[in-house]
C-alpha positions in Angstrom: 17.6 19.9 -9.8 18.2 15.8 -10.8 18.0 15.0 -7.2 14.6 17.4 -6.3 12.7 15.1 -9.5 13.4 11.9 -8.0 12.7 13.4 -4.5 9.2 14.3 -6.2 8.5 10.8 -7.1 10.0 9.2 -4.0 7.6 11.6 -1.6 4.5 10.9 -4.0 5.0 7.3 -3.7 6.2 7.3 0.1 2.3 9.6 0.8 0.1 7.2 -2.0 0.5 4.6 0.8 -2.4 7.3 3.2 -5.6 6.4 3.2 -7.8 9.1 1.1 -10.8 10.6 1.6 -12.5 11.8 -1.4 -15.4 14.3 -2.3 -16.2 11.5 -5.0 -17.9 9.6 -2.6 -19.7 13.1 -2.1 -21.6 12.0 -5.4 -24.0 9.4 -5.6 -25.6 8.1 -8.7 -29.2 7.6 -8.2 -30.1 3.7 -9.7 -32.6 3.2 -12.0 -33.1 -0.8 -12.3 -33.5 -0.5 -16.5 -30.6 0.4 -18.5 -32.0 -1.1 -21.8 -29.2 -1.8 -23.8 -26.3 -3.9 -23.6 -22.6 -3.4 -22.4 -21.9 -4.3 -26.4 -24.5 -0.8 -27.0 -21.5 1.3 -25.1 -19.1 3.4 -27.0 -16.2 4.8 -24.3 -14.3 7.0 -26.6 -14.1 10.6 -26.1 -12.8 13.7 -27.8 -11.3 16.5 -26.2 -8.3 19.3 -27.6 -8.9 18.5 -30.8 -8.2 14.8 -30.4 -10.7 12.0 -30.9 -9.3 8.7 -28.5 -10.6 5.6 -27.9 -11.1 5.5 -24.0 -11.9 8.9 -22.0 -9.3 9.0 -19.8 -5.0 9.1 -20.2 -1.8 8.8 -18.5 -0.9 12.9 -16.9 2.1 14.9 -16.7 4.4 13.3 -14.1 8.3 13.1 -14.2 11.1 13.0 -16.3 14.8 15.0 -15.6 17.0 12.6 -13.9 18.4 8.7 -14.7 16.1 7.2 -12.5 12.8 9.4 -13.8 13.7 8.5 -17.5 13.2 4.6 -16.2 10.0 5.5 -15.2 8.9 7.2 -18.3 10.1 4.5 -20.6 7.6 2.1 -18.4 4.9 4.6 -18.8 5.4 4.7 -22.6 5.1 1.5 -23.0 2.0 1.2 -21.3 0.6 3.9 -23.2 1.5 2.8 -26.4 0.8 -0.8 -25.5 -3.2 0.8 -24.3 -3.8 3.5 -26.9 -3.4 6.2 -23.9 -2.3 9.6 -24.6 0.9 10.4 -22.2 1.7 13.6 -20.9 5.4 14.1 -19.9 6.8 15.9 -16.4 7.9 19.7 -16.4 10.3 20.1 -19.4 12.2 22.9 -17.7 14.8 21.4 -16.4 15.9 19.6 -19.7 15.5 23.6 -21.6 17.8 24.5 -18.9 20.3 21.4 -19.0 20.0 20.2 -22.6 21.9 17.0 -20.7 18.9 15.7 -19.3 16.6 15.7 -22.7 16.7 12.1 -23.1 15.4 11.5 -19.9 12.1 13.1 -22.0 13.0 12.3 -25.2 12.2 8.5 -24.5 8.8 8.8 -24.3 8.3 9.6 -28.2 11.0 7.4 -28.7 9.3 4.3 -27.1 5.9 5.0 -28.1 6.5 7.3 -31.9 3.2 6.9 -33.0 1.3 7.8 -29.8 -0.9 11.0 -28.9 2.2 12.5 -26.4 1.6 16.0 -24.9 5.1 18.3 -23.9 4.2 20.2 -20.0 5.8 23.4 -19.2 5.1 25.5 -16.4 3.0 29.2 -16.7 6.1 31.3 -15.8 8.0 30.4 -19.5 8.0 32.0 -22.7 6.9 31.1 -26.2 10.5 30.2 -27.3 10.8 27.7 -24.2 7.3 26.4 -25.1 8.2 25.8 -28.6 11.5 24.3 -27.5 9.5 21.5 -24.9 6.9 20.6 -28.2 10.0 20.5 -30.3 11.8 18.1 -27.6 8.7 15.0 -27.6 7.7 16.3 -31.1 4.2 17.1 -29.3 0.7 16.5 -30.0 -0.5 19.3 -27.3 1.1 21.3 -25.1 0.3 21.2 -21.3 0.9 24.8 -19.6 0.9 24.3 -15.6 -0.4 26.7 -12.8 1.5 25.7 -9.3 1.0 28.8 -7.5 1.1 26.9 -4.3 3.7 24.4 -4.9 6.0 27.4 -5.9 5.5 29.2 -2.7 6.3 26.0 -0.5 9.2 24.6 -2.7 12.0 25.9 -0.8 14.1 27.0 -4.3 10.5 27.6 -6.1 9.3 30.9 -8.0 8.2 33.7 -6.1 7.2 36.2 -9.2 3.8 35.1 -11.1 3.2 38.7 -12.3 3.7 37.4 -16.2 1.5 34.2 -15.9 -1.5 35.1 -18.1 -0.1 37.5 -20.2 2.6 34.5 -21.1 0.2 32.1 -21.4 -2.4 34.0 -23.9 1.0 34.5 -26.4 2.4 31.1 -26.1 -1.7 29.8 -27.2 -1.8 32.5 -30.3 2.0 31.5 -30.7 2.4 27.9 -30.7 0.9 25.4 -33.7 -0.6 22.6 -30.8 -3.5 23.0 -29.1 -2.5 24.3 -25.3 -3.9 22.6 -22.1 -4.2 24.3 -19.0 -3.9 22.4 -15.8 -3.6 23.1 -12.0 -1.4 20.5 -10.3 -3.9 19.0 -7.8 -5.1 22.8 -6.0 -8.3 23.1 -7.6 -10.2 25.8 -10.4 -12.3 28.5 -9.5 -15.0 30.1 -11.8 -13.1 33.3 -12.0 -9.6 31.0 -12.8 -11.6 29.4 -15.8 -13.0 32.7 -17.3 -9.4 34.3 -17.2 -8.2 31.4 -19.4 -11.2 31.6 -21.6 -10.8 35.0 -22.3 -7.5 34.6 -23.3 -8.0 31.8 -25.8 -7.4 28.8 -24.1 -9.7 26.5 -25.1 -8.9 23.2 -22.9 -8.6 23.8 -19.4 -7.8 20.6 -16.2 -8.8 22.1 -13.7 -6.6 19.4 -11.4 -8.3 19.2 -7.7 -6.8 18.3 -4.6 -7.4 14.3 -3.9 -4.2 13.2 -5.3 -0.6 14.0 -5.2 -0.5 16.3 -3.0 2.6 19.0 -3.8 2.0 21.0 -0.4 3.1 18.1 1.4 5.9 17.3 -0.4 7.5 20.5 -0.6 6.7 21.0 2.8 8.3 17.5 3.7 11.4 18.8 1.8 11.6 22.5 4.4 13.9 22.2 6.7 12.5 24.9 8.6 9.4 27.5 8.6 7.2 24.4 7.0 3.4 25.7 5.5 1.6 22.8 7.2 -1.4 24.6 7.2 -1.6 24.7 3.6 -1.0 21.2 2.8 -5.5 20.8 2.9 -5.4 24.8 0.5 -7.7 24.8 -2.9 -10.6 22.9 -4.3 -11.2 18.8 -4.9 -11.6 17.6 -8.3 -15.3 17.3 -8.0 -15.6 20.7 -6.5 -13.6 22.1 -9.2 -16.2 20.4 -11.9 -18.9 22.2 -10.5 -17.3 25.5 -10.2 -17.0 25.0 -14.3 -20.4 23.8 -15.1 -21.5 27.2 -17.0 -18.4 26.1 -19.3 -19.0 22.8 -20.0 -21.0 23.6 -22.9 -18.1 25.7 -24.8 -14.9 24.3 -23.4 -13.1 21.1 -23.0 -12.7 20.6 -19.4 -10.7 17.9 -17.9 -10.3 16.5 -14.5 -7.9 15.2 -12.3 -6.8 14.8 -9.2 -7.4 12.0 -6.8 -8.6 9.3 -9.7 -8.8 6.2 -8.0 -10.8 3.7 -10.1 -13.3 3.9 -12.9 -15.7 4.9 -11.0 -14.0 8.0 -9.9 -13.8 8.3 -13.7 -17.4 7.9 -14.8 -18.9 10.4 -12.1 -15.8 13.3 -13.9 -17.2 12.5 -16.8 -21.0 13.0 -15.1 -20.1 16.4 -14.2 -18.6 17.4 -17.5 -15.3 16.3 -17.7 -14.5 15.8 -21.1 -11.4 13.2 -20.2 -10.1 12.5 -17.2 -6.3 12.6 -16.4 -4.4 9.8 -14.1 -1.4 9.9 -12.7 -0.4 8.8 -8.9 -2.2 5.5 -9.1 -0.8 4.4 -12.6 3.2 5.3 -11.1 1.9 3.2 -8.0 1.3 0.7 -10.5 4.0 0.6 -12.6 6.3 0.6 -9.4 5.0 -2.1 -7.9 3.2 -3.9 -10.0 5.4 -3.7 -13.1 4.7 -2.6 -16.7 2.9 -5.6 -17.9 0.3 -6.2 -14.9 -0.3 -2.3 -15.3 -1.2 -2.6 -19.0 -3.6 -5.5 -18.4 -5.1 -3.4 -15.4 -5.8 0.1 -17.4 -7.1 -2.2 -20.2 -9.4 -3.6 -17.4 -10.2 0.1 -16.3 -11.7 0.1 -20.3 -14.1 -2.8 -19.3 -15.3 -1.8 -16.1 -16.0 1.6 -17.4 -18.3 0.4 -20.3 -19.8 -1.9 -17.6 -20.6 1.6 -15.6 -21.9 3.4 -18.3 -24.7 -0.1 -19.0 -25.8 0.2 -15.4 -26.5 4.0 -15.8 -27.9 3.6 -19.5 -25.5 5.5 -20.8 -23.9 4.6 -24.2 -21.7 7.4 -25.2 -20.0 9.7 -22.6 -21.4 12.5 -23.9 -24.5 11.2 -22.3 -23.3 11.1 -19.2 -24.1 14.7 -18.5 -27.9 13.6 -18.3 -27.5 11.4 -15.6 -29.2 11.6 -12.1 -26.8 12.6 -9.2 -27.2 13.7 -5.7 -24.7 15.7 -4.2 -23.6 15.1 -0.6 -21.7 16.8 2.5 -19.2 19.6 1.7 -19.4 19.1 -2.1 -23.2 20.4 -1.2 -22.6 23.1 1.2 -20.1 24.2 -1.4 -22.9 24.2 -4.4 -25.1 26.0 -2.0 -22.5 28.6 -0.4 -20.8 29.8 -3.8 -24.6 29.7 -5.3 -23.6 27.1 -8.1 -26.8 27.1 -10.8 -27.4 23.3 -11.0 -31.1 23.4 -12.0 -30.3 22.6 -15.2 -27.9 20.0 -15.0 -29.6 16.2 -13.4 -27.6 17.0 -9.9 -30.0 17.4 -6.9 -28.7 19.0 -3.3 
């Protein structure tokens, strides 16, 4: 199990390198030449689970379970305490199932005790194993993950999902945190989003393809009888967004997947995202660049999204919503095919 988590992070580094194509440059802000108001006017902060936070975006779940993984989630602690980001831990199963390997978790609250920190567990455990992971990080929220996919290709993965909303809808009336939903880069559907709402769960991530792509990397790690032709399956981030826009009203939805800049950011946020989740490019940081450089980068990423938001004459994110976007390519045929309703919203086809 210690040697699949540092496998994880040494295949999503090894495929960051790619270049990526992204349905993010599918959407297009339409410029209008007067913001009127300054960058000074802008207000980034955002509020989403519950939470109120200072900038709209944070550092997702990514690792933890091994010597080398509990490195690596020192260095993102720091960087979240040292930029006000919330953190979100790796899967905590493998530390419920080896209590040897908590510490490798444990470091996050440790380094950063003050910070929002949320615990991730995966849809196939109990209430008594959620508990345990909020218990573990002392947790603000509680991340509950959907890998269908990643399951089915991991060559040791699950292969019974028969309990996964009936576990998740006692774990949210169970639990004292608020509970996030999240996909892990494969996308949400309309229907995917109702079932959780009609359960309880009130903040959902709907996680689109983009990113870290898990179908390659458990495919990478088959010896034989590989799923290649799954490693493109699900929705994008942006795709995903629209699929939720009849929810964005009554739900905290968040995105991620395939984050590459603050841009990136700014149009999730455009199509309803309440906060937007990061993780490959900030472990690509922190890898290469080191904890320092990646702190005064992310506290860059602040800037240049209040710079954004004067260009579109936006001074709150909540605003964002209202802004003029044109929808190109796939992301349109998509819209059009699975007859998306975006009269209402400032998106033209």
């Amino acid at each position: 199990m210690t040697s699949r988590k540092d496998e994880h992070v040494k295949l999503a580094e090894m495929f960051f390198e790619e270049p990526r194509v992204s349905d993010f440059d599918n959407v297009r802000f339409v410029h209008h030449s007067f913001p009127e108001m300054a960058v000074d006017d802008v207000d980034i902060s955002t509020s989403f689970a519950g939470f109120t936070v200072g900038q709209p975006f944070f550092i997702n779940a990514m690792t933890g379970g091994s010597e080398k993984t509990k490195i690596i989630n020192e260095k993102l602690a720091v960087v979240a305490r040292e930029t006000c980001l919330p953190i979100a831990s790796g899967s905590l199963s493998v530390a419920i199932k080896n209590p040897s390997l908590v510490d490798s978790f444990e470091i996050i609250r440790k380094v950063n005790p003050k910070g929002l920190v949320f615990a991730n567990l995966g849809a196939g455990h109990n209430v008594e194993n959620a508990k345990k992971a909020i218990d573990i990080l002392e947790a603000d929220a509680l991340q509950i993950h959907c890998n269908v996919v990643q399951e089915i290709i991991m060559p040791e993965g699950d292969r019974d999902f028969s309990n996964w909303l009936s576990n998740i809808e006692k774990i949210v009336k169970a639990v004292e945190v608020p509970v996030i939903v999240k996909e892990v880069g494969f996308g949400m559907s309309r229907k995917t989003i109702k079932e959780l709402k009609d359960i309880g769960v009130k903040t959902i991530d709907i996680s689109g393809s983009g990113g870290t792509n898990f179908a390659k990397i458990e495919n990478y790690r088959r010896s034989k009888y590989k799923y290649d032709y799954l490693e493109n399956f699900g929705q994008s981030t942006v795709i995903s967004l629209l699929e939720a826009q009849e929810f964005i009203k009554n739900t905290d939805i968040i995105a991620s997947g395939g984050i590459r800049h603050p841009l990136d950011i700014v149009k999730a946020l455009a199509l309803g995202a309440k906060a937007v989740g990061v993780a490959g490019v900030f472990l690509n940081m922190v890898l290469n660049d080191g904890v320092e450089k990646t702190i005064e980068n992310i506290n860059n990423w602040k800037i240049e999204i209040a710079s954004i938001m004067t260009i579109l004459g936006k001074s709150k994110v909540s605003e964002l919503v209202n802004t003029d976007m044109v929808l190109f390519n796939e992301v349109r045929e998509w819209c059009l095919v699975r007859r998306i309703d975006i009269n209402k919203r400032h998106l033209v086809l």
